[in-house]
N, C-alpha and C positions, 0 to 999 in steps of 0.2 A: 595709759601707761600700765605696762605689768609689771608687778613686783613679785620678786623669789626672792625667800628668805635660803641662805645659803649655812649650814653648819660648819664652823671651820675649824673645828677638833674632833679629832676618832682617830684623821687618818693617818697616814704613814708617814706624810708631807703636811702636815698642818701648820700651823695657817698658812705660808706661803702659798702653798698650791691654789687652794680657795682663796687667796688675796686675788693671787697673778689672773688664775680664771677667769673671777667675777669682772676685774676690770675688764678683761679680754672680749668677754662678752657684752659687757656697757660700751662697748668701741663698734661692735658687730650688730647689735640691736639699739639704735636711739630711741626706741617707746621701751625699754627694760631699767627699771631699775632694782634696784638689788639692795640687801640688807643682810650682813656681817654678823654672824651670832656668834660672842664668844670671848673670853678675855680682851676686854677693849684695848689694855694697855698693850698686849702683844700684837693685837692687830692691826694699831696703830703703829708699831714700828714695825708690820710689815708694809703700811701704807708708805711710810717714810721718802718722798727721795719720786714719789709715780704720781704723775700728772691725771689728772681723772675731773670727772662734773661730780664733784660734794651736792651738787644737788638730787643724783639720781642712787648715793649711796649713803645711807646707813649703817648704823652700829648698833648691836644690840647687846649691849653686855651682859655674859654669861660665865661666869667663873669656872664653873664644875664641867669636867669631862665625862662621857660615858664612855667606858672602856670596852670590849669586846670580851671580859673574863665574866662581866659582870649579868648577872639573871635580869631578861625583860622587867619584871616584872619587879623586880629589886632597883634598876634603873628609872621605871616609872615612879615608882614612890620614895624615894631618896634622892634623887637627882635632880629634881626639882627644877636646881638653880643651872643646869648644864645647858650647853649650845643646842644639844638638840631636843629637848623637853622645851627650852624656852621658845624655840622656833616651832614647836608641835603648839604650843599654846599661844602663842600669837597669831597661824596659821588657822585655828580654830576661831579667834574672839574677832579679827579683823579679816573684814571683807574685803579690802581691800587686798590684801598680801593673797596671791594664788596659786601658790606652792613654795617647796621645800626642796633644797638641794643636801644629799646627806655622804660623806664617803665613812660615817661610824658605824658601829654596831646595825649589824643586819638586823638581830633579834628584836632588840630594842626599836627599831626603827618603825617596823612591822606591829610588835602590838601597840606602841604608839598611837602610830597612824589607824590601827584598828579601831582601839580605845577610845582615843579622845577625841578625833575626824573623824571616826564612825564610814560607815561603807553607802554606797548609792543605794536606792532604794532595788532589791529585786537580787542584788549582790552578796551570794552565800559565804565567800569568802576572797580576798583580794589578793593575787598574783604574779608576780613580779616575770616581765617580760622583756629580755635583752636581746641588742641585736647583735647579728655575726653576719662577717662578710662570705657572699657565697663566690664558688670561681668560676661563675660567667660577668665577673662584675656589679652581684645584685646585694642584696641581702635578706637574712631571713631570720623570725622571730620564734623564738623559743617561750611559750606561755604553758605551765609553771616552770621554775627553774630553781626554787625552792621555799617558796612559802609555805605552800599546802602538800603535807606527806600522805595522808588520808584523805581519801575523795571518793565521791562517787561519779556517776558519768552524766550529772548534771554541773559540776564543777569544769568537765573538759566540754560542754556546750557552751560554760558560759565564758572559757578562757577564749572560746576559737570568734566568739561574736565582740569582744572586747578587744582581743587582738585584730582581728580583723579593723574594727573600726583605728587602732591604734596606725597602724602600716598604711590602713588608706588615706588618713588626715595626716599624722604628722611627717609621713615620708612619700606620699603619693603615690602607695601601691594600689593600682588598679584591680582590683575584685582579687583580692588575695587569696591566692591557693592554700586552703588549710588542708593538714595531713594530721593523720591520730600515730604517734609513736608506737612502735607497737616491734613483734618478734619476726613478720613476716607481711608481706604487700595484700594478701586474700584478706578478703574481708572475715571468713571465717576462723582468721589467725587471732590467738593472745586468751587472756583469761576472761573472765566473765565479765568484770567493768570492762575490758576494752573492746568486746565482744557489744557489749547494750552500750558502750560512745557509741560503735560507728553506726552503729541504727540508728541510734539519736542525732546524730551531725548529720546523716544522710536525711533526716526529716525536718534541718531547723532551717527556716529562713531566712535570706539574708548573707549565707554563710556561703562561698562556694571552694564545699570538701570535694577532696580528689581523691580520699581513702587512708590506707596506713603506710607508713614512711620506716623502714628498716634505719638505724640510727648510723650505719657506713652513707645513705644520702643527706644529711646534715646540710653538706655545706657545697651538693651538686647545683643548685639554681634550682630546682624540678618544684620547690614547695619555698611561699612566700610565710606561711605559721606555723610549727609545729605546734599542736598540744597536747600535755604528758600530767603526770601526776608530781608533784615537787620534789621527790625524792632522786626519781628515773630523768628528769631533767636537770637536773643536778650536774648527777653522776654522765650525763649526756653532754654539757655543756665540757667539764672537767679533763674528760675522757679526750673531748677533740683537741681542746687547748694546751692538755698535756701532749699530744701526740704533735701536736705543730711545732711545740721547743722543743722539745725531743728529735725532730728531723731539722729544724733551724743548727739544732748544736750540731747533729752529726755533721752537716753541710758544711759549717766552719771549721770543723776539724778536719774534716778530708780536703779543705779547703790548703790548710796548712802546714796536711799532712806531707807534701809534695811541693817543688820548686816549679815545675810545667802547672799544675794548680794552681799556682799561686799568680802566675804569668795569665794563665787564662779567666781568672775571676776580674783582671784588672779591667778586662775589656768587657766583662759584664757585672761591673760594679756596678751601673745603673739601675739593672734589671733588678739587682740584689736588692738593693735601697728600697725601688718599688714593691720590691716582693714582699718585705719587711714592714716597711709603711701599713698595706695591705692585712696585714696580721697580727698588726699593734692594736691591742683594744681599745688603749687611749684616744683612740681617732671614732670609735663609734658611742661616746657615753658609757649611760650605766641602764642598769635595770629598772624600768618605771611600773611601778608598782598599781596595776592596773583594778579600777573597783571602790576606791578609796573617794571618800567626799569630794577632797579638794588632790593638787597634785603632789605625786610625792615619787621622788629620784631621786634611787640609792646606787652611786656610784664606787667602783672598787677599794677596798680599804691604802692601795698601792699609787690613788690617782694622782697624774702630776697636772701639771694648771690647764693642760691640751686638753684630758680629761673632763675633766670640771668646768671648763668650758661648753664642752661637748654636752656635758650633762642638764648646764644650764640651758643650753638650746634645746633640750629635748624638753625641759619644762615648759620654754616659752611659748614652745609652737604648740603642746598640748592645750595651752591657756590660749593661745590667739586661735584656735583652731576649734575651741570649745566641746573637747572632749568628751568630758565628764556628763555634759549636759546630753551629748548625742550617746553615749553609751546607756543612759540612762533611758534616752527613748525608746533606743533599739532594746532594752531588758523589758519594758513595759509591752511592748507589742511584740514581744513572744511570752510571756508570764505575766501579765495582765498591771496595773501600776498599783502592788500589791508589796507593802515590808516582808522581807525575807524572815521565816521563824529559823532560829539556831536551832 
């Protein structure tokens, strides 16, 4: 049985969302069981009324919220008593439970999971790595996207062999095509970290780099990883998903802008749904936070139960797929099975 402990306050939808999920997914996985951190009383009457096995769900009462105003580090030491401190420290004491599902504070969640889960042996710092749909039908992983704003170009070695390993176990990408973000396709393009990556991706093993990815091919199918520094992944990830509502809106306005448009969308209202579907983030999870001891998936602060489903499935399969344990080899035989110095 795998158990994920599931936070079900931060989000925007709390607890509902994380109620409806977690069942959703104890329907979709029979070896998963799951555990509820967070005002019992309220989660219990989100329970109210939903048919479920009490024996593969738990409660973990937790009163206190962490807000997203509030400083990591003010949230680690006062919050104690909150759904996601208490689920960081059950996660840590019990071998049992093999990850964390979160849609609260990103901050918080991150030095958390730093802090008190500590990092895999060889892991300079831990990553957060989401997916997005590309338009040949594929998908492709963005490793950093904002955890780490300072790095060096051992930081994007070790996101592209952790990513890597992440796309080939839990999504069954075959020898994933990693690219270095970057201002132009030449290998002599970019500044001096991204100048000594691509040497270094070009000499690491196990990894197969294809070179530097201009940020207009995101979302062509050409690259199964990109990795960036957390800042430029960010602003990379933001940049596309604003530019997708952005042409979704104008589409429904030109749509209703006109009586012959409005005739002709009915006959490709299908196409539309799909298209839509297709560019719902709630359909790919959340960001899994790659490097970290045990698992941990921080899903949108926005996430509705599809989501949060979604996110739980990304935990599982990292636990039934034994992630952490194969990232941890592959760091060992390229850096030898040596503690990282800060």
């Amino acid at each position: 049985m795998i158990k994920i402990a599931v936070d079900c306050f931060g989000g925007d939808h709390s607890p509902l969302a994380q109620v409806d999920g977690s069942l959703a997914a104890l329907e979709q996985f029979p070896d998963l069981s799951v555990i509820l951190a967070g005002d019992e009383a309220l989660i219990r009457e989100a329970l109210a009324d939903k048919t479920y096995d009490e024996s593969r769900l738990e409660i973990l009462h937790a009163p206190e919220v962490v807000t997203c105003n509030e400083k990591p580090t003010d949230a680690i030491r006062l919050k104690k008593e909150s759904s996601m401190m208490k689920s960081i420290r059950l996660l840590r004491e019990d071998d049992t439970v093999a990850g964390i599902v979160s849609t609260g504070s990103t901050g918080a969640l991150v030095a958390a999971a730093t802090l008190r889960l500590g990092r895999l042996r060889n892991v300079i710092r831990p990553a957060f790595c989401p997916i997005l749909p590309t338009m040949n039908g594929g998908i492709v992983g963005v490793c950093d996207s904002g955890a780490n704003v300072d790095i060096t170009p051992d930081y994007l070695q070790q996101y592209a062999v952790m990513g890597s390993l992440y796309l080939e176990n839990v999504y069954g990408v075959k020898n994933p095509r990693v690219a270095l973000l970057n201002i132009g396709t030449e290998a002599e393009k970019g500044d001096d970290l991204r100048k000594k990556a691509y040497e270094l991706l070009s000499q690491t093993p196990g990894i197969n780099f294809v070179g530097n990815m201009e940020s207009r091919d995101l979302l062509s199918g050409k690259f199964d990883l990109v990795v960036c520094d957390g800042f430029s992944g960010n602003v990379l990830l933001k940049s596309t998903e604003g530019a997708l509502l952005e042409m979704l809106g104008k589409l429904k306005r030109d749509i209703k802008s006109k009586l012959i448009n409005k005739i002709g969308a009915l006959f490709l209202y299908k196409m539309f749904a799909d298209e839509k579907k297709f560019m719902d983030y709630q359909n790919y999870g959340g960001s899994v936070l790659l490097g970290t001891a045990k698992v941990v998936v921080k899903g949108h602060g926005s996430s509705k139960a599809t989501a949060v489903t979604k996110c739980i499935e990304q935990a599982y399969r990292m636990e039934l797929n034994s992630l952490t344990g194969k990232t941890e080899e592959a760091l060992d035989a390229i850096f030898g099975a040596q503690e990282t110095e800060e």
